[in-house]
C-alpha positions as CSV (number, residue, x, y, z in Angstrom):
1,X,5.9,-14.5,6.2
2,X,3.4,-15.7,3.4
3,X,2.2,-13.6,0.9
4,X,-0.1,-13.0,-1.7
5,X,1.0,-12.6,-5.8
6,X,-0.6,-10.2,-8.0
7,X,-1.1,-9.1,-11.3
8,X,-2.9,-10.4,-14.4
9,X,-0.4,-10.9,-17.6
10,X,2.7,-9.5,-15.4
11,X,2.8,-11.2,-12.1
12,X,4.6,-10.0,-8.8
13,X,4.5,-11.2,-5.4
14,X,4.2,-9.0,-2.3
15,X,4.6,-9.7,1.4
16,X,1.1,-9.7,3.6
17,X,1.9,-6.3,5.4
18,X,4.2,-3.4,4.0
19,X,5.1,0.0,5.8
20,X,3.7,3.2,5.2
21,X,5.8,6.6,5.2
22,X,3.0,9.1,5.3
23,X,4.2,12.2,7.6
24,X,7.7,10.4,7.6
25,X,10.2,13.9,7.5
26,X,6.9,16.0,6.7
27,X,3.4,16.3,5.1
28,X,3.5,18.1,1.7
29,X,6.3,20.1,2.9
30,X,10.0,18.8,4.3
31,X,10.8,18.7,8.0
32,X,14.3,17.9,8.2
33,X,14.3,17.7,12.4
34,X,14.3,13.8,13.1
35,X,15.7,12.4,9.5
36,X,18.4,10.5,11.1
37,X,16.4,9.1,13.8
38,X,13.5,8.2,11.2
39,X,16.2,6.7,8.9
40,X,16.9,4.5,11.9
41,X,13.6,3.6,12.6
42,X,12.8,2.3,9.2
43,X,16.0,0.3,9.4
44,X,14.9,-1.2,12.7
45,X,11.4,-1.8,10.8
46,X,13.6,-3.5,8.2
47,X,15.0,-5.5,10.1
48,X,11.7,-6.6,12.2
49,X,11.1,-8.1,9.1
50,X,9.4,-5.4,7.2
51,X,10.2,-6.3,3.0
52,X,8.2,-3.6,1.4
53,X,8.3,0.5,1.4
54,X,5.4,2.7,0.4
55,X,6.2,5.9,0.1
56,X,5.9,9.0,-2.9
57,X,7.4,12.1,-4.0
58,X,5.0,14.0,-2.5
59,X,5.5,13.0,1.2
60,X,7.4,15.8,2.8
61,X,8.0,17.0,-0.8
62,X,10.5,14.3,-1.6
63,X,12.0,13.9,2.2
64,X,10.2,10.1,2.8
65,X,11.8,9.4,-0.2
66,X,15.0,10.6,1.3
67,X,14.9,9.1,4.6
68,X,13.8,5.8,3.2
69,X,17.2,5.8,0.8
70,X,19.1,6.6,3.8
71,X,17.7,3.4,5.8
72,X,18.0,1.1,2.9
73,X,21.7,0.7,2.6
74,X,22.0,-2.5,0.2
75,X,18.9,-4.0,2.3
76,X,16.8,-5.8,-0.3
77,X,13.6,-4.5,0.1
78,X,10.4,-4.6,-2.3
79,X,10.2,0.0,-3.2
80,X,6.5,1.5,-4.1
81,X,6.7,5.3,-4.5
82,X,4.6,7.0,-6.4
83,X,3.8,10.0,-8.9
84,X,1.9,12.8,-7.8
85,X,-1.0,14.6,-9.8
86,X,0.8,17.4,-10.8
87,X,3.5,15.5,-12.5
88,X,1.1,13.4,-15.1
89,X,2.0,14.5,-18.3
90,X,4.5,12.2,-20.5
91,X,7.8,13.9,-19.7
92,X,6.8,14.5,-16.3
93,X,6.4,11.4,-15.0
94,X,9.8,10.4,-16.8
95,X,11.3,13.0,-14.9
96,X,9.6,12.4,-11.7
97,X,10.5,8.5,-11.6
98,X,14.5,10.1,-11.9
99,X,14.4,12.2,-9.5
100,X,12.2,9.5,-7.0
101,X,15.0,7.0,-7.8
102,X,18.0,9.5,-6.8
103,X,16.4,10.1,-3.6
104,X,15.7,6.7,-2.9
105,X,19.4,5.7,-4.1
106,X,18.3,2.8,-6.0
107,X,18.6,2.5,-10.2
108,X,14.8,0.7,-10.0
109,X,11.9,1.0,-8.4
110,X,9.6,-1.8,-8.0
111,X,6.2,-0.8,-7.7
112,X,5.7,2.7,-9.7
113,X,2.3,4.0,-8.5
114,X,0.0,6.9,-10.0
115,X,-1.2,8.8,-7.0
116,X,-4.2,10.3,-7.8
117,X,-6.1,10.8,-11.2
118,X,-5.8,13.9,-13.2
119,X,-9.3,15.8,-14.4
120,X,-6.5,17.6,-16.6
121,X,-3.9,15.0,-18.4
122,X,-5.3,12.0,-20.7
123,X,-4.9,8.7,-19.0
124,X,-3.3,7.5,-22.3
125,X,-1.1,9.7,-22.3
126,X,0.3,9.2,-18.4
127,X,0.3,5.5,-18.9
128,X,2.6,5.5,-22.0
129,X,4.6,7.0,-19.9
130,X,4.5,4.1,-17.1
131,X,5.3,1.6,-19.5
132,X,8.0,3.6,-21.4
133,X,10.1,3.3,-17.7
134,X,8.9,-0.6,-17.5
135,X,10.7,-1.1,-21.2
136,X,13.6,1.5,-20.2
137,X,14.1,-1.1,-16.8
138,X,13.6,2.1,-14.5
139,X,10.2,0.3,-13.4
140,X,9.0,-3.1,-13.0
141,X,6.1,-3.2,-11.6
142,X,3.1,-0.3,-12.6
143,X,0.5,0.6,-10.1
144,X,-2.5,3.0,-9.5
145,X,-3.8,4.5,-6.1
146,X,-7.3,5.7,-5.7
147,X,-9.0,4.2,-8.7
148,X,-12.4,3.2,-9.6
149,X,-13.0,-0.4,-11.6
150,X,-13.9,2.0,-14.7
151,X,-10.7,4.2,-14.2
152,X,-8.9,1.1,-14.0
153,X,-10.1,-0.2,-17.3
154,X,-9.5,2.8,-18.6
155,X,-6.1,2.7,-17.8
156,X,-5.2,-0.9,-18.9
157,X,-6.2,-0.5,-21.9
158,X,-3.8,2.0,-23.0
159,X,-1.0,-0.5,-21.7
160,X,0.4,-2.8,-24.5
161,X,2.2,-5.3,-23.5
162,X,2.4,-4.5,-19.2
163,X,-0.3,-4.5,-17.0
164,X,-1.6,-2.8,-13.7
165,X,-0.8,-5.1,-10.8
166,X,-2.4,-3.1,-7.6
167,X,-4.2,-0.5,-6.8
168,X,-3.8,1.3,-3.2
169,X,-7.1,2.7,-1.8
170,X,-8.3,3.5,1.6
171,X,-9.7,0.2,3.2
172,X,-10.3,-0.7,7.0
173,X,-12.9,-1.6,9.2
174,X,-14.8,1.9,9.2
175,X,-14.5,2.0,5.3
176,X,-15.1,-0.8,3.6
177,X,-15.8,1.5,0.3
178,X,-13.6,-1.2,-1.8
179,X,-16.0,-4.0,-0.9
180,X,-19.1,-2.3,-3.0
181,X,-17.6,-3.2,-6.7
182,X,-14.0,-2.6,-6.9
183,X,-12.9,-5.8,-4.7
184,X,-15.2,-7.6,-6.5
185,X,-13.5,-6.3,-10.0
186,X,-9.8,-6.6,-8.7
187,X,-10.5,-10.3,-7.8
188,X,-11.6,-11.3,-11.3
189,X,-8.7,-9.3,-12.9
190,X,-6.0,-10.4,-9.9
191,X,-4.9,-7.0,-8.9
192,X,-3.5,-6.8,-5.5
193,X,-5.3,-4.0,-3.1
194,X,-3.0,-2.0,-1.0
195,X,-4.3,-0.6,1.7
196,X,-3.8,2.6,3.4
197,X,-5.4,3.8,6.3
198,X,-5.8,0.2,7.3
199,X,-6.4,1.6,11.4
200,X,-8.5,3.9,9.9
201,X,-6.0,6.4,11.7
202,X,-6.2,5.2,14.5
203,X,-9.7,6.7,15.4
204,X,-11.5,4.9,18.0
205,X,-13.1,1.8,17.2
206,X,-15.9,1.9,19.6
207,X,-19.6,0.7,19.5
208,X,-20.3,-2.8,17.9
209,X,-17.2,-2.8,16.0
210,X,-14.9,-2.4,19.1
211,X,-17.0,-5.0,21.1
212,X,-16.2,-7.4,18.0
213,X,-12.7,-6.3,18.4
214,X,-12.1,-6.7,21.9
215,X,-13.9,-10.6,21.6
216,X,-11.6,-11.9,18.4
217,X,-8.5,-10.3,20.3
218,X,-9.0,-12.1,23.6
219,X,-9.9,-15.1,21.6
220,X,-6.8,-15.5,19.0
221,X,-4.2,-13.9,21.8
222,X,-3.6,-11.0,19.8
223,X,-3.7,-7.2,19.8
224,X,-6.9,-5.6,18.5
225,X,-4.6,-3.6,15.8
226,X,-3.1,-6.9,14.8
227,X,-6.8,-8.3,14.5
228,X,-7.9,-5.3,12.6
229,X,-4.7,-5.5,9.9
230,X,-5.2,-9.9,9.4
231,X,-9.2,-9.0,8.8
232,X,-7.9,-7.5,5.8
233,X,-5.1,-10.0,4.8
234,X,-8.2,-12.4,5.1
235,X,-10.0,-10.2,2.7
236,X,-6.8,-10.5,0.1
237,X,-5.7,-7.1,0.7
238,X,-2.2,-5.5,1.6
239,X,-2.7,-3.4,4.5
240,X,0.8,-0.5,4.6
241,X,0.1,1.0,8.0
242,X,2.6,3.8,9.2
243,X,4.2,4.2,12.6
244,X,7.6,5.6,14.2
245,X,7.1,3.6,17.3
246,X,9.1,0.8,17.6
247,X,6.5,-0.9,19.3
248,X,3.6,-0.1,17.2
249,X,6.0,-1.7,14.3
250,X,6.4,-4.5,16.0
251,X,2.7,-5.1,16.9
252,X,1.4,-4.1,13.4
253,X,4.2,-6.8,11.8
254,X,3.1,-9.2,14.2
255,X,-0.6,-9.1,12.3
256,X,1.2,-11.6,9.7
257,X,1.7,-15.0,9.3
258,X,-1.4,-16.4,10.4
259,X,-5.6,-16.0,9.9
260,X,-8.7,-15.1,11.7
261,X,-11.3,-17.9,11.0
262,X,-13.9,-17.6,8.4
263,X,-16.0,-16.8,11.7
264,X,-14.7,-14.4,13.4
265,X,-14.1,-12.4,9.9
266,X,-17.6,-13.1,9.9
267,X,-18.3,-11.3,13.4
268,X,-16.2,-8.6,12.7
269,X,-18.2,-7.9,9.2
270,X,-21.3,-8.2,11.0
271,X,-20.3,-5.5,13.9
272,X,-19.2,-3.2,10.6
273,X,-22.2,-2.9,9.3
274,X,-22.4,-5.1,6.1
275,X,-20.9,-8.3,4.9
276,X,-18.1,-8.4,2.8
277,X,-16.8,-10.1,0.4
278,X,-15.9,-13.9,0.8
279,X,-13.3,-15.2,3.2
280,X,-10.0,-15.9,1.4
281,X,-8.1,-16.7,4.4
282,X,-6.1,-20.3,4.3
């Protein structure tokens, strides 16, 4: 599987499609019913082929983290968790990255992501923290969700000698919100978007942009999900959809590995609404 590297002074290279872990063992709360099946699952997505893990200390208050731990055993796979709002403040993220790692049963995670932005804690003061577990080798990589360009300014420039490699925001067909500046700004700089929602939960494509859907599937040979996720691998983003069916898991991995041409990324951008940004397929 090809894939795309990130990152401007700190560089790290990601696979074209990672897993989400969103309502994996719960929602903000833990439901401990399925975790040994759902442990299963993500080793069987593991083994499809699947070599990165988004997940957060917030899903199923810790549990993903849990579950996704419990499927790893020694597989070598690319780890993005993340810190939640209420845990921004200097010694709480430092705490919060321990007690992410215990759950996930690994010494370092790879891509250490803020969740959301605090109204309440100084950015300078949360990303001091981010690069105190870089220098303490707890993190290697650091990463934001849900930021603006000006927020992500903001941020690096409280970073001395690491920098901000991606940024996970919701992007799919029915919101292209990241095409109006902040693709435009993460290009320039060369950090990676992740991202989530990339089926837009799997709400009914219908009017223009599932007529556009239904053409480019029955012209490539390939699932109108699988069309969907490589529309935005052509755009240079990381899509991390989430599913428990095998199936679905196999379909959604299958959306790697190959491109849409520059036309039919142009059809489908058409049938959205607006163009976006320039094809980077190859």
């Amino acid at each position: 599987m090809d894939g795309f590297e990130f990152g401007g002074r700190i560089k790290v290279k990601l696979p074209e499609i990672g897993l989400g872990t969103w309502k994996i063992g719960g929602s903000f709360t833990p439901d401990h019913s399925m975790d040994e099946q759902l442990a299963g699952i993500v080793g069987r997505a593991i083994d499809m082929g699947y070599s990165l893990i988004d997940t957060a200390e917030v899903y199923g208050s810790g549990n993903a983290e849990q579950i996704v731990g419990n499927a790893l055993k020694g597989r070598n796979v690319f780890i993005a968790t993340k810190v939640w709002q209420s845990n921004l403040k200097y010694d709480d993220v430092l705490r919060a990255a321990e007690g992410s790692m215990r759950r996930l049963g690994i010494k370092t995670v790879d891509l250490y992501q803020i969740h959301w932005p605090s109204d309440h804690v100084p950015l300078r003061e949360t990303m001091r923290a981010m690069e105190k577990l870089v220098w303490d080798g707890k993190v290697k990589f650091i990463g934001v969700c849900n930021f603006d360009e000006h927020l992500l300014d903001d941020a690096r420039s409280y970073l001395s000698r690491e920098d901000i490699v991606t940024d996970q925001v919701s992007y799919s067909l029915l919101d292209r919100g990241p095409e109006d500046t902040l693709l435009d700004y993460c290009r320039k700089e060369n950090i990676g978007i992740i991202a989530y929602e990339p089926l837009a939960r799997k709400k009914v494509f219908g009017g223009m942009i599932g007529q556009a859907l239904s053409t480019v599937a029955k012209k490539t040979g390939k699932t109108e999900a699988q069309v969907s996720l490589n529309w935005l691998i052509c755009k240079g983003a990381l899509p991390i959809p989430k599913s428990t069916d095998i199936r679905h898991l196999k379909e959604n991995i299958g959306a790697a590995g190959w491109r849409l041409s520059e036309d039919d990324v142009m059809k489908l951008d058409k049938a959205a609404g607006e163009t976006g940004p320039e094809y980077s397929g190859k």
